[in-house]
C-alpha positions in Angstrom: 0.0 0.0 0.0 1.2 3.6 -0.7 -0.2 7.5 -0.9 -1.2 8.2 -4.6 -2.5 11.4 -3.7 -2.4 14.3 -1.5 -5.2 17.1 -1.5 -5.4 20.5 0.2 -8.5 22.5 0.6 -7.2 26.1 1.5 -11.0 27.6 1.4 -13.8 25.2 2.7 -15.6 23.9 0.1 -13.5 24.9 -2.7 -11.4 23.2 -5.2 -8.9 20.5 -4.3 -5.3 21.7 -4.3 -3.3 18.6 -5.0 0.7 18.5 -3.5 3.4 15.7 -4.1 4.3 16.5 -0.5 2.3 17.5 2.8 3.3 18.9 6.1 1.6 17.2 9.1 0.7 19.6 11.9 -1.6 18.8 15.1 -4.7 20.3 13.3 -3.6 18.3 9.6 -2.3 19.1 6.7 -0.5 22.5 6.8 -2.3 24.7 4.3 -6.0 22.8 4.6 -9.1 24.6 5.4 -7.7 27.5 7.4 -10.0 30.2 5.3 -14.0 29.8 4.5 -16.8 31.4 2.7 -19.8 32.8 4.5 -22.3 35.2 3.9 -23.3 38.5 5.6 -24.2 36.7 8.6 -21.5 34.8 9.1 -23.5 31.3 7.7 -21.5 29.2 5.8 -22.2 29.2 2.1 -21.0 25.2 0.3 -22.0 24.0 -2.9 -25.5 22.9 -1.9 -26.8 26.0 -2.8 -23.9 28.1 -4.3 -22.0 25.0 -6.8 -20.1 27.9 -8.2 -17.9 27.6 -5.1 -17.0 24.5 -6.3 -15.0 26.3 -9.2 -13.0 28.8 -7.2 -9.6 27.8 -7.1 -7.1 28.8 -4.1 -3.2 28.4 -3.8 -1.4 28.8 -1.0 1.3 31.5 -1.2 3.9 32.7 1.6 1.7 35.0 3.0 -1.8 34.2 2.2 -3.7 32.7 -1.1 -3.7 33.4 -4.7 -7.1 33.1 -5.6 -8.3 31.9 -9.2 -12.2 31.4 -10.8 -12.6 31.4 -14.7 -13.8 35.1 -15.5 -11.9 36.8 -12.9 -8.5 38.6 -12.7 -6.5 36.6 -10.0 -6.4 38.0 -6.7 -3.4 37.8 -4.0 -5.0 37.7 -0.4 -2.9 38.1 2.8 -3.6 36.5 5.9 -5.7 39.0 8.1 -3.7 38.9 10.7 -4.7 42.3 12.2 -8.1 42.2 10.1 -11.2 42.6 12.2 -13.4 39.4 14.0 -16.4 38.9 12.5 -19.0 36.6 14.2 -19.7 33.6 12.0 -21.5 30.5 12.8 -19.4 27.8 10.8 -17.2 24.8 11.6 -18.3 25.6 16.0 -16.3 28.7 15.3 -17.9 32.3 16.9 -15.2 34.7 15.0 -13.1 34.7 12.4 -10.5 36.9 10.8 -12.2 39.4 7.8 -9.6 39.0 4.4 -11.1 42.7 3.3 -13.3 44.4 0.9 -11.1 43.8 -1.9 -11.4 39.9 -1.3 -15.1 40.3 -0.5 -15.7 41.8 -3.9 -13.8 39.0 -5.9 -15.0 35.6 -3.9 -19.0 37.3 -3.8 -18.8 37.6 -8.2 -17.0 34.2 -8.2 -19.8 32.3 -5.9 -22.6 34.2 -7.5 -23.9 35.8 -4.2 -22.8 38.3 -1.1 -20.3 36.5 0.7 -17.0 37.0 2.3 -13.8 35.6 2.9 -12.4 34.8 6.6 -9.4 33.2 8.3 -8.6 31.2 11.2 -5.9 32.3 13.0 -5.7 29.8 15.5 -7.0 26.5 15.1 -6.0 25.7 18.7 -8.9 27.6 19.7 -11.3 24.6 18.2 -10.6 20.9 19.4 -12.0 18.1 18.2 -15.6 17.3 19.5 -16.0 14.2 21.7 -18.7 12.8 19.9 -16.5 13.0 16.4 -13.5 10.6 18.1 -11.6 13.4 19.6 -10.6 13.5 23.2 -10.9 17.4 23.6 -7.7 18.4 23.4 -7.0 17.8 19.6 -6.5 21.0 17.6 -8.9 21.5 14.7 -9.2 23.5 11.4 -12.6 24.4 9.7 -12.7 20.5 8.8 -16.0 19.2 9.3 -14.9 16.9 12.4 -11.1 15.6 11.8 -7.7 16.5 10.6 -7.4 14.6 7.9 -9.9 12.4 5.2 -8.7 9.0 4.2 -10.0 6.6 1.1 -8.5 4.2 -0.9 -8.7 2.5 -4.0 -10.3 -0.7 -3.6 -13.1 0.9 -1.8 -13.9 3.1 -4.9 -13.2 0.7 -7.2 -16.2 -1.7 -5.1 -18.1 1.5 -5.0 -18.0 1.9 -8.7 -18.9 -1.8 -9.7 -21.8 -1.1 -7.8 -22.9 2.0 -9.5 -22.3 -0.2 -12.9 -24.9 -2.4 -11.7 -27.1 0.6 -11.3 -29.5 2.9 -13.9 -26.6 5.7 -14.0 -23.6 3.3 -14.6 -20.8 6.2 -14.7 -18.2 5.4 -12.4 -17.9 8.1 -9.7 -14.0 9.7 -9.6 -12.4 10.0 -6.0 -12.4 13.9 -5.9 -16.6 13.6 -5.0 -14.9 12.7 -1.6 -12.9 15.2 -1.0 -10.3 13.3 0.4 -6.7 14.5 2.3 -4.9 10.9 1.8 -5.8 8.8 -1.2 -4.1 5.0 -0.2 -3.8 2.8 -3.8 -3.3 -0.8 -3.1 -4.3 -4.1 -5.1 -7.4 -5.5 -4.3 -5.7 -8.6 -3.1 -3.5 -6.3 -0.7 -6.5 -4.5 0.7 -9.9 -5.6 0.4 -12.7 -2.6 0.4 -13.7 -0.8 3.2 -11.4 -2.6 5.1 -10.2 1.2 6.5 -13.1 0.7 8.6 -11.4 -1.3 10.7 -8.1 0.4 10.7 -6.9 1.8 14.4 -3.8 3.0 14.3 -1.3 3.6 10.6 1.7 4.7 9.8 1.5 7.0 6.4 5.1 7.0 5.3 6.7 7.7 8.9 3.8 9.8 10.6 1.6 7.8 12.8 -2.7 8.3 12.6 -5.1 7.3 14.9 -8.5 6.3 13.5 -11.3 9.2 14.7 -14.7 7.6 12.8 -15.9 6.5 9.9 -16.7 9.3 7.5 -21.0 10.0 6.7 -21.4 11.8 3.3 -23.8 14.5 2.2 -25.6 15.7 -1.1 -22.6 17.3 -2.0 -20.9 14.4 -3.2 -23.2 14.2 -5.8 -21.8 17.1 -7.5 -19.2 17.1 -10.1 -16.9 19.4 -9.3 -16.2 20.4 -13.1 -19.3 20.5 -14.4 -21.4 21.3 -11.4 -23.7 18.9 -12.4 -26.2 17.2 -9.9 -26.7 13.8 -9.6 -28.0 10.7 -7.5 -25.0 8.9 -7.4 -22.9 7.9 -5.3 -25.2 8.6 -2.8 -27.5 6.6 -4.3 -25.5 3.5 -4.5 -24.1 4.0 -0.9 -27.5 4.1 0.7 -27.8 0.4 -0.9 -24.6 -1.1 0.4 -23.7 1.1 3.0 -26.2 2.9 4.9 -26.4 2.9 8.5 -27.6 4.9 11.3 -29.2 7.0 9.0 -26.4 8.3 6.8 -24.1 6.9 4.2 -20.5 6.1 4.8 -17.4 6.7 2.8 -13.3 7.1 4.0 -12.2 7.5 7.3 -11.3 10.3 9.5 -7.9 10.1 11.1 -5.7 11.8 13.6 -2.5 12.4 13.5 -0.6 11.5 16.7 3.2 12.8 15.3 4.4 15.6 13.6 5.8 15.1 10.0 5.5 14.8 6.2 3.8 12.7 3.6 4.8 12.3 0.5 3.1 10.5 -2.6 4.6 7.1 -2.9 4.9 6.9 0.6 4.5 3.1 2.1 1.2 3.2 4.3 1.4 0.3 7.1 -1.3 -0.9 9.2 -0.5 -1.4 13.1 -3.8 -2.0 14.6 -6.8 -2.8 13.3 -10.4 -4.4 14.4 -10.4 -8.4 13.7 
């Protein structure tokens, strides 16, 4: 088994910026989901309602981001450090750092409505919720719940061969998940789904704890090119892999170690359920 991929997500919810190498901090991977959208109130605007979001592009710079969307000049943002705290009511966080009129202007055309763009300076001022696998300590980003999103292969490719089976037979591409790690291995190496039962891993030569399994909204069922909506995978999943409720797809993992991952790196498997 071995990393294939590594994905940032410097603004919630928008495009994946993909790295041959990642820094591990306490919070995850240095550089992912540190800034978010929101809109005049401070409520979090994702791709259920605004897709467009889906299409804004951000890269991370030495100061800040350079942010891209088709139809707009690019536009170099630095971290707010003395900006202003503006209540928001995303990711369990009650401020966060204003980028500036300028930034509001350009990510409010590119998302198609009023919105603004705002930083976390300090992710240890968020740990990771008890009922999400932390202990409340662990130091959190805007992430949903966890530092980092696992999948793998085989589980896609299982995932897939089900939706082939289906009325929409397209096969689904891993970047619906939104994952951090993507693990490739043979299907005789790793069966599917068998990161459900994975405790504790070694990526390369940083260690990860196993948080929870990960539950998977509508969003998935957006392509993040086209911005097309869909029933799949989400359809599928609720066959094969619904319950409590919800669907389930990757798992979320801590990591207990600083480091760095590189694609290519070996993954190794030190505890996991029987």
């Amino acid at each position: 088994m071995r990393i294939s991929s590594l994905h940032l997500y410097p603004v919630k919810s928008t495009a994946a910026y993909d790295v041959d190498r990642a820094t591990v901090d306490a919070w995850g991977l240095e550089g992912d989901r540190r800034w978010a959208v929101v809109g005049p109130p401070g409520t979090k605007i994702d791709a259920l309602a605004h897709d467009r979001i889906l299409g804004v592009r951000a890269l991370p710079t030495a100061d800040g981001l350079l942010l891209r969307a088709d139809g707009l000049p690019d536009l170099a943002v630095r971290r707010p450090v003395d900006g202003s705290e503006v209540p928001v009511g995303v990711s369990r966080q009650q401020t966060l750092r204003y980028a500036g009129a300028d930034a509001e202007a350009w990510i409010s055309k590119a998302v198609g409505t009023q919105a603004r763009l705002v930083w976390q300076e300090d992710p240890t001022s968020r740990p990771m919720s008890l009922s999400h696998g932390g202990t409340g300590v662990e130091p959190l980003t805007l992430a949903d719940t966890a530092p980092i999103l696992l999948t793998t292969t085989p589980s896609l490719d299982q995932l897939n061969a089900w939706i082939a089976e289906g009325p929409e037979p397209a096969p689904v591409p891993m970047d619906r998940f939104r994952p951090n790690v993507v693990v490739e291995a043979d299907p005789a190496e790793l069966a599917a789904f068998a990161e459900d039962g994975w405790r504790t891993v070694m990526l390369g030569e940083v260690p990860f704890r196993f948080a929870e399994i990960c539950d998977r909204c509508a969003i998935t069922m957006i392509d993040p090119v086209t911005r097309e909506h869909r029933k799949e995978p989400i359809r599928t999943l609720s066959r094969h892999r619904r319950w409590d409720g919800l669907t389930w797809f990757g798992v979320r993992m801590v990591p207990t170690a600083l480091g760095t991952l590189r694609v290519g790196d070996p993954v190794r498997v030190t505890r996991a359920l029987p």
